[in-house]
LOTOR-377667 format. One record per residue: x, y, z of N, C-alpha, C in turn; residue in three letters; residue number from 1. Coordinates in nm, 3 decimals. Example, Ala and Ser with C-alpha at 12.3 -4.5 7.8 and 13.67 -1.06 7.14 Angstrom:
BEGIN
PAMI    n_xx    n_yy    n_zz   ca_xx   ca_yy   ca_zz    c_xx    c_yy    c_zz type seq
PAMI   1.319  -0.569   0.780   1.230  -0.450   0.780   1.320  -0.330   0.780  ALA   1
PAMI   1.285  -0.225   0.708   1.367  -0.106   0.714   1.290   0.003   0.787  SER   2
This chain:
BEGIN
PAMI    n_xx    n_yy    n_zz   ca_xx   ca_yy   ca_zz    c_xx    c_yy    c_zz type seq
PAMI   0.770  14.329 -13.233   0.809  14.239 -13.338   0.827  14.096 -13.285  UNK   1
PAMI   0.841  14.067 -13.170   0.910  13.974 -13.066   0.783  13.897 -13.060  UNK   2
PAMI   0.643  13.949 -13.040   0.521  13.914 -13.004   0.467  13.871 -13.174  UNK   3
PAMI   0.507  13.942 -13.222   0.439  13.883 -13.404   0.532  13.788 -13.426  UNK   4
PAMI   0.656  13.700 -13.407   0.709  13.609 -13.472   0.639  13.488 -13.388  UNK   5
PAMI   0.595  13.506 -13.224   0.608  13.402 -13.145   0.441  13.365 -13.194  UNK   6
PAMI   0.380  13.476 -13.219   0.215  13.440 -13.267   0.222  13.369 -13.377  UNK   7
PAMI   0.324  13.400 -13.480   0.314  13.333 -13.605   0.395  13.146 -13.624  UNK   8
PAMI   0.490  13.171 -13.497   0.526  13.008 -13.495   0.405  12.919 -13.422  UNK   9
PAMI   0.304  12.972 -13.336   0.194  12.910 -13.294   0.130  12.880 -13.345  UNK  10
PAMI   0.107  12.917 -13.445  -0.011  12.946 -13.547   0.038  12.851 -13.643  UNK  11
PAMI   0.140  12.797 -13.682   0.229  12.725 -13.773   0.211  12.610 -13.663  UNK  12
PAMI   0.258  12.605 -13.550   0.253  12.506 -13.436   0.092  12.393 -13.419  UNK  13
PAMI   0.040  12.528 -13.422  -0.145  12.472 -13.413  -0.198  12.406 -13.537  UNK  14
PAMI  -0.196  12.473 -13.673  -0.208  12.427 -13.787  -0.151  12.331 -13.822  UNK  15
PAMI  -0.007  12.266 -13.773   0.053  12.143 -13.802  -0.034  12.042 -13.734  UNK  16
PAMI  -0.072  12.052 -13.572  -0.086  11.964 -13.490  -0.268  11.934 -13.550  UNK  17
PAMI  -0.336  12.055 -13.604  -0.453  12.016 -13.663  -0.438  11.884 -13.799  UNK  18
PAMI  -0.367  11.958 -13.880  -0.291  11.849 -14.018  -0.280  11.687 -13.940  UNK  19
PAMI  -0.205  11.664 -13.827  -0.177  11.562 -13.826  -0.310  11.528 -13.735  UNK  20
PAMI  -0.401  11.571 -13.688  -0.481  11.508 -13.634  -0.591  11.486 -13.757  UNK  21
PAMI  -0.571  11.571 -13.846  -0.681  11.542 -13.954  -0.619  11.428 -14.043  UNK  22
PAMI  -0.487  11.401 -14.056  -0.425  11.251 -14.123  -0.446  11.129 -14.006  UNK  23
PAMI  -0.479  11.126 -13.892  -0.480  11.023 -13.826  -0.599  10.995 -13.834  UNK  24
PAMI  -0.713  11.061 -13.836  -0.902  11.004 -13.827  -0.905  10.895 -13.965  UNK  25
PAMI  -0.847  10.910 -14.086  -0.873  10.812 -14.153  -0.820  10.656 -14.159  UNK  26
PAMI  -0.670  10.700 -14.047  -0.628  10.577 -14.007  -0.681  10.510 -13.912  UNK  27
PAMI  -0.747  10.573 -13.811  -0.774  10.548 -13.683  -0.935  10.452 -13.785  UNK  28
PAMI  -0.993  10.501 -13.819  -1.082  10.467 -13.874  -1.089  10.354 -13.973  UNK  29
PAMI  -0.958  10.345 -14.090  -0.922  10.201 -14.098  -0.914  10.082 -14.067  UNK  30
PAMI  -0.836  10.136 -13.942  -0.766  10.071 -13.832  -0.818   9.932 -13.838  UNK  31
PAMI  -0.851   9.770 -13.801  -0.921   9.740 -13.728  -0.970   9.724 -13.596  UNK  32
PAMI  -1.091   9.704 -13.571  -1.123   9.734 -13.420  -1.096   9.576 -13.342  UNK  33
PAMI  -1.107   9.641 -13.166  -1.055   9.510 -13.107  -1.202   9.415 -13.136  UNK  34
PAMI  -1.152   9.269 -13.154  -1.255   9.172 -13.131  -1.250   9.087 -13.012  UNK  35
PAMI  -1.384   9.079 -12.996  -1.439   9.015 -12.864  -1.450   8.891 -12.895  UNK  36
PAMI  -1.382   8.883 -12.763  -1.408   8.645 -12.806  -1.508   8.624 -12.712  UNK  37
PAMI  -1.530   8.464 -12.751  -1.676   8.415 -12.713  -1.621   8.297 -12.664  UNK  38
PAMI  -1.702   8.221 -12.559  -1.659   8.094 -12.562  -1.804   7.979 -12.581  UNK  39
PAMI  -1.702   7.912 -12.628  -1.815   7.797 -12.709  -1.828   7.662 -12.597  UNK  40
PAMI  -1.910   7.591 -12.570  -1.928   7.528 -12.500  -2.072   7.413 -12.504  UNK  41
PAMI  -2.031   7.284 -12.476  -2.134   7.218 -12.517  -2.100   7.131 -12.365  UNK  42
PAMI  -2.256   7.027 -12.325  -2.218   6.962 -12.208  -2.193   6.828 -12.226  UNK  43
PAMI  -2.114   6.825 -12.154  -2.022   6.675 -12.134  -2.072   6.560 -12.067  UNK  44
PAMI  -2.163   6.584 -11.993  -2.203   6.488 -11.915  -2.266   6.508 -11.789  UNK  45
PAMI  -2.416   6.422 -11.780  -2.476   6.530 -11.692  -2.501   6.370 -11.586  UNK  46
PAMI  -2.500   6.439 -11.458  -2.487   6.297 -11.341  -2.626   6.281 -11.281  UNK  47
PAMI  -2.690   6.173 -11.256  -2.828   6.219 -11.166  -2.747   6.118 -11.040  UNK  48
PAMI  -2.794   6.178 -10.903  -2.763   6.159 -10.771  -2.809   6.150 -10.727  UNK  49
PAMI  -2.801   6.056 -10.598  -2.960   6.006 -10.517  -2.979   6.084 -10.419  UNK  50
PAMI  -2.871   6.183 -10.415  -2.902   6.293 -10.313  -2.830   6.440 -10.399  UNK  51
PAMI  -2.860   6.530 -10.299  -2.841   6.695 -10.308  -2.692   6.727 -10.299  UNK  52
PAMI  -2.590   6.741 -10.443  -2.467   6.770 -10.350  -2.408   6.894 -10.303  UNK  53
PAMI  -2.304   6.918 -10.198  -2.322   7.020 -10.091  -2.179   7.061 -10.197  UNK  54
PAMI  -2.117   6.962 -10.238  -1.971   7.068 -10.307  -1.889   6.986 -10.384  UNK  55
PAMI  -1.795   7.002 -10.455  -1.741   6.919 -10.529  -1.601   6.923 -10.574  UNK  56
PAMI  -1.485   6.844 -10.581  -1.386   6.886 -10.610  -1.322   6.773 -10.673  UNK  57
PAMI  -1.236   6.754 -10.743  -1.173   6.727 -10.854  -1.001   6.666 -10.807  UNK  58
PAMI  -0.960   6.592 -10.837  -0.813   6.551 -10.828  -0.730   6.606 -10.914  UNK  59
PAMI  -0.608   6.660 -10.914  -0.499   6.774 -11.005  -0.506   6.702 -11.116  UNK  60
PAMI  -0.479   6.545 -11.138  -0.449   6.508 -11.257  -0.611   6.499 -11.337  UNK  61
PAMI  -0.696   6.536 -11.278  -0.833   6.529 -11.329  -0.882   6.396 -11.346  UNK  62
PAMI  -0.836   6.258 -11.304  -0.916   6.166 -11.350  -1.016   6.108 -11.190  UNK  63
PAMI  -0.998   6.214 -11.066  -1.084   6.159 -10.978  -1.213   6.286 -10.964  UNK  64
PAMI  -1.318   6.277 -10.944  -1.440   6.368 -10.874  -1.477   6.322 -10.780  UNK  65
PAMI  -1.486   6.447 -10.640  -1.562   6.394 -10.569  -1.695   6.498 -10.537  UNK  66
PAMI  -1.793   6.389 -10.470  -1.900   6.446 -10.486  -1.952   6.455 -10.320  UNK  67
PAMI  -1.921   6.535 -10.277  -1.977   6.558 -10.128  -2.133   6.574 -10.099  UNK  68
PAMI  -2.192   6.479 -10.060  -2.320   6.459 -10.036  -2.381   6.429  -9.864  UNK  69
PAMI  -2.481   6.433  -9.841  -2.510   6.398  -9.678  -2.489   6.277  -9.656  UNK  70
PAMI  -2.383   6.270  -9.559  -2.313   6.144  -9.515  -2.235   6.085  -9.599  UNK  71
PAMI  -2.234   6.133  -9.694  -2.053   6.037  -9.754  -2.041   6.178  -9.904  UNK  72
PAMI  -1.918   6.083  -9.919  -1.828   6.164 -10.018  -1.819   6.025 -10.148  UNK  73
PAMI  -1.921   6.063 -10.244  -1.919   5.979 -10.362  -1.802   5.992 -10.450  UNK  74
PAMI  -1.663   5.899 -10.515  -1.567   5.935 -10.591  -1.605   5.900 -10.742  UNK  75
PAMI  -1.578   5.931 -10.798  -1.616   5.909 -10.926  -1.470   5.911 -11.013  UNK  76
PAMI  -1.449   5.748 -11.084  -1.372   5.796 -11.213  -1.379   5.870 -11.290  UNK  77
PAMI  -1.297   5.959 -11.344  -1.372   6.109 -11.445  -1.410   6.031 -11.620  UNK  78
PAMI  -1.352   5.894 -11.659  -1.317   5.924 -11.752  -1.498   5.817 -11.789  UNK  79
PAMI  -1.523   5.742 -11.701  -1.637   5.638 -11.745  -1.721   5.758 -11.662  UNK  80
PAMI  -1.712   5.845 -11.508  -1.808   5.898 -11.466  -1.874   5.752 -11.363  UNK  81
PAMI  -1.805   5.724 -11.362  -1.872   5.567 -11.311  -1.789   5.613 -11.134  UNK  82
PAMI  -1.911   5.551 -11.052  -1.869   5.582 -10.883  -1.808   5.434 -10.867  UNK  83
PAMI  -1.680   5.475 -10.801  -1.574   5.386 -10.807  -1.552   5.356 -10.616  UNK  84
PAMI  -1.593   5.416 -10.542  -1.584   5.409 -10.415  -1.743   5.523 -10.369  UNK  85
PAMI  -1.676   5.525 -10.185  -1.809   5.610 -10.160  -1.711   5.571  -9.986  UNK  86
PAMI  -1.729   5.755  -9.948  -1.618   5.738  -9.804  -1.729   5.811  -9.719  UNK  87
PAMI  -1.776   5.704  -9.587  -1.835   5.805  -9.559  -1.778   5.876  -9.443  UNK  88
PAMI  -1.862   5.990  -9.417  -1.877   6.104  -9.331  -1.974   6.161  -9.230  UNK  89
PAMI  -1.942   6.304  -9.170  -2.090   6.310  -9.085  -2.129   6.395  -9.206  UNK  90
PAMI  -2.339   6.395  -9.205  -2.387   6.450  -9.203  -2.407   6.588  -9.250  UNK  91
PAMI  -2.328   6.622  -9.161  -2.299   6.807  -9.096  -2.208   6.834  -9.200  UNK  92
PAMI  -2.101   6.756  -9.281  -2.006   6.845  -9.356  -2.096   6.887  -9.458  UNK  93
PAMI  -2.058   7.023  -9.521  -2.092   7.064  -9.607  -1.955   7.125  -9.707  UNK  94
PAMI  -1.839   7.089  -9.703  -1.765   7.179  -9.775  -1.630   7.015  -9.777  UNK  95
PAMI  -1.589   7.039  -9.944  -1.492   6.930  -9.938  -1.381   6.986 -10.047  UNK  96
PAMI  -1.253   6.995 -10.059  -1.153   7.040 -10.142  -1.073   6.908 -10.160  UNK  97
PAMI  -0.991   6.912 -10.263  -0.857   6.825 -10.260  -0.729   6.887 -10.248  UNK  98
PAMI  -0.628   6.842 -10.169  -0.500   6.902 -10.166  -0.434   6.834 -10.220  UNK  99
PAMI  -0.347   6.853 -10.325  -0.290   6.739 -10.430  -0.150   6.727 -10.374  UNK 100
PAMI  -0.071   6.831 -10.279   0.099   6.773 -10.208   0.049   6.618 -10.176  UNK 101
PAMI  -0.080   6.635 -10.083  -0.043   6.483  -9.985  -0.140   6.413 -10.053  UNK 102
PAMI  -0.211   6.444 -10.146  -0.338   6.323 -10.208  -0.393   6.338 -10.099  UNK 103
PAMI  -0.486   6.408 -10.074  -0.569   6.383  -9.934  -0.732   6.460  -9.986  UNK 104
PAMI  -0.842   6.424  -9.918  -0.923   6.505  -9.907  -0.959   6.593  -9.760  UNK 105
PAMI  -0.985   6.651  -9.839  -1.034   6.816  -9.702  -1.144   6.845  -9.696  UNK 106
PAMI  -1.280   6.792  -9.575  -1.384   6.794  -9.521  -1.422   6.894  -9.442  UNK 107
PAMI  -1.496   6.947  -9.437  -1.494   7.074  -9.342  -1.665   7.066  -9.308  UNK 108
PAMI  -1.691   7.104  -9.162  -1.829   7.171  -9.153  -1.860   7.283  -9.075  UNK 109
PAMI  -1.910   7.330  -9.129  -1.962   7.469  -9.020  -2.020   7.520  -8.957  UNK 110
PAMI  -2.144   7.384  -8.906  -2.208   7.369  -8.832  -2.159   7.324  -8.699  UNK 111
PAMI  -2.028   7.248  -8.729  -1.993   7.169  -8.625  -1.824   7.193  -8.566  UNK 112
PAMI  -1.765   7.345  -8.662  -1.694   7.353  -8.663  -1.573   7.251  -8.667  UNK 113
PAMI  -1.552   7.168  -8.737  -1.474   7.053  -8.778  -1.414   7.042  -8.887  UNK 114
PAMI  -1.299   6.985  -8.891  -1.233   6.989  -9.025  -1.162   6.799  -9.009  UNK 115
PAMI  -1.196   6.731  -9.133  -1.113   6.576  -9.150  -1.022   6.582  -9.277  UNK 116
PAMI  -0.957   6.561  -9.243  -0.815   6.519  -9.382  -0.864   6.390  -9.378  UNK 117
PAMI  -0.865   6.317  -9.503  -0.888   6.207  -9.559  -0.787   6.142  -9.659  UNK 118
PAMI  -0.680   6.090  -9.581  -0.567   6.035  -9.698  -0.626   5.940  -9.791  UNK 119
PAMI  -0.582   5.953  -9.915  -0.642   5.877 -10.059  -0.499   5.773 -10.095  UNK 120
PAMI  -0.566   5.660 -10.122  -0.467   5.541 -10.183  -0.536   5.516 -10.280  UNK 121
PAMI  -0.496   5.483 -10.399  -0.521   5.412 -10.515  -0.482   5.257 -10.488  UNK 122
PAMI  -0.579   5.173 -10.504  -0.570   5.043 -10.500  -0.621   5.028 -10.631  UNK 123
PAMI  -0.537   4.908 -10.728  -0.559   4.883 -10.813  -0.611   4.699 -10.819  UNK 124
PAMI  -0.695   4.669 -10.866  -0.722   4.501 -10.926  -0.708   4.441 -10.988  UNK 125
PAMI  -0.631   4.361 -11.019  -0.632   4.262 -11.118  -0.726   4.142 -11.096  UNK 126
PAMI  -0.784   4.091 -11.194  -0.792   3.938 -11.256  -0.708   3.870 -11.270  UNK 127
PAMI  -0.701   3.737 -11.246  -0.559   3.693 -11.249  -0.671   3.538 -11.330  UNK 128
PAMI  -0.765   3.521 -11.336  -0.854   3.391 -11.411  -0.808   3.392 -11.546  UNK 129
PAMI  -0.749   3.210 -11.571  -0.686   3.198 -11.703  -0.532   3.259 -11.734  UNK 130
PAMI  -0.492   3.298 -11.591  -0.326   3.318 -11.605  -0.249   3.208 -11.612  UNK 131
PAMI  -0.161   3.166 -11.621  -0.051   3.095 -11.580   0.035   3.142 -11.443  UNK 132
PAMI   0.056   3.042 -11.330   0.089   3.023 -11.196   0.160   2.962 -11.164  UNK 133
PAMI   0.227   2.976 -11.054   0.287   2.908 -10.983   0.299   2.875 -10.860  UNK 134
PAMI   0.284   2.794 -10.782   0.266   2.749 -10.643   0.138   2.736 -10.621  UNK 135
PAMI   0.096   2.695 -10.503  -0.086   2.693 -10.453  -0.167   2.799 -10.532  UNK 136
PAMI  -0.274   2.782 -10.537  -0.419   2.880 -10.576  -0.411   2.930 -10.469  UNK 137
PAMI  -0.423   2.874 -10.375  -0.498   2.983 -10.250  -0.401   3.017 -10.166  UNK 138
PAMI  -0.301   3.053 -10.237  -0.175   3.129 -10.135  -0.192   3.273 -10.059  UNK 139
PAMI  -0.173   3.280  -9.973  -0.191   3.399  -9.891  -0.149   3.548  -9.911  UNK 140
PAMI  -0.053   3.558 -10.025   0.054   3.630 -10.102   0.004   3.598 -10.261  UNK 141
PAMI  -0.038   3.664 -10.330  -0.021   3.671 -10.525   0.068   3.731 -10.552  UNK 142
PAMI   0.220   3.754 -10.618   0.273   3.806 -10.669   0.247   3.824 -10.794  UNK 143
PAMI   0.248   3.946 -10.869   0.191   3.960 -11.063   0.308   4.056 -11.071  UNK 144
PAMI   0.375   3.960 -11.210   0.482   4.025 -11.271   0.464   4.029 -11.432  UNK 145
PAMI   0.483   4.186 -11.436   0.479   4.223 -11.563   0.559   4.230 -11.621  UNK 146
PAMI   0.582   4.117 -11.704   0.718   4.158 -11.824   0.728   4.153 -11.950  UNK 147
PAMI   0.594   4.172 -12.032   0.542   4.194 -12.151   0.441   4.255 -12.171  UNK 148
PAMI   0.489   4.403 -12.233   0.354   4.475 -12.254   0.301   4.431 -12.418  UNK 149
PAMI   0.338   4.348 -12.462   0.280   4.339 -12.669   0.166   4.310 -12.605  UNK 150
C-alpha cells in the first residue's frame, strides 16, 4: 500500500511539473527576444601623409595626435587636424605611446632595442599687432595681461 501512495504522489508530482512546463512555452515564446546592437559609424576625417605611418597615439584630453613616421613624430591638432609641430627621431623607431601622468611621449624601437621619453610643453602664441603697450617695442621681456574676457 506504501508503494501505491508513493507511485501515485509521483505521478501527481510529474503531471504538475509537465502543466507548468506546458504554461511556460507560451510565455517563453511571448517573451521578447534579446536584441543585438549595431554600431553606426561614418568617417571623420581622412589624412594623406608624405610618408608610411609606423603607429599612432593620441593625448588623454584628445586634442593632440601623434603620428610616428620614419624619422620624426608628426603632432597634429585634433580639432583643425592641422600639423602643428614635427619632433624628430631615429629612423629605426617603430612604436610610439603617450603617457598622460608626465605629458611625455614614449618612442620605442626594436630594431635597435631603444626606448626615448619625450617631455611635451605646450607653448602658446600670441599676436600682440594693434595692441596697446607700454614701454619699448623691442623689449627683451612682453608681458600680456588678461583682464577682460567680453
Amino acid at each position: 500500500m506504501l508503494q501505491r501512495q508513493q507511485r501515485g504522489r509521483y505521478a501527481i508530482v510529474r503531471r504538475n511539473v509537465i502543466l507548468l512546463l506546458l504554461a511556460c512555452i507560451p510565455l517563453a515564446l511571448a517573451s521578447p527576444q534579446r536584441a543585438n546592437a549595431d554600431v553606426e559609424w561614418s568617417l571623420k576625417k581622412q589624412l594623406s601623409l608624405e610618408a608610411a605611418p609606423r603607429d599612432i597615439a593620441t593625448s588623454a584630453d584628445g586634442r593632440w595626435m601623434y603620428v610616428l613616421t620614419p624619422g620624426e613624430i608628426l603632432v597634429y591638432a585634433v580639432p583643425e587636424y592641422k600639423i602643428v609641430s614635427r619632433i624628430p627621431v631615429d629612423k629605426s623607431f617603430d612604436r610610439v605611446t603617450y603617457s598622460a601622468p608626465d605629458n611625455s611621449l614614449i618612442a620605442s624601437s626594436s630594431a635597435e632595442k631603444s626606448v626615448k621619453v619625450i617631455q611635451l610643453s605646450v607653448v602658446n602664441h600670441f599676436t600682440l599687432d594693434g595692441l596697446p603697450f607700454k614701454g619699448p617695442q623691442n623689449a627683451p621681456v612682453t608681458l600680456v595681461v588678461f583682464s577682460d574676457y567680453q
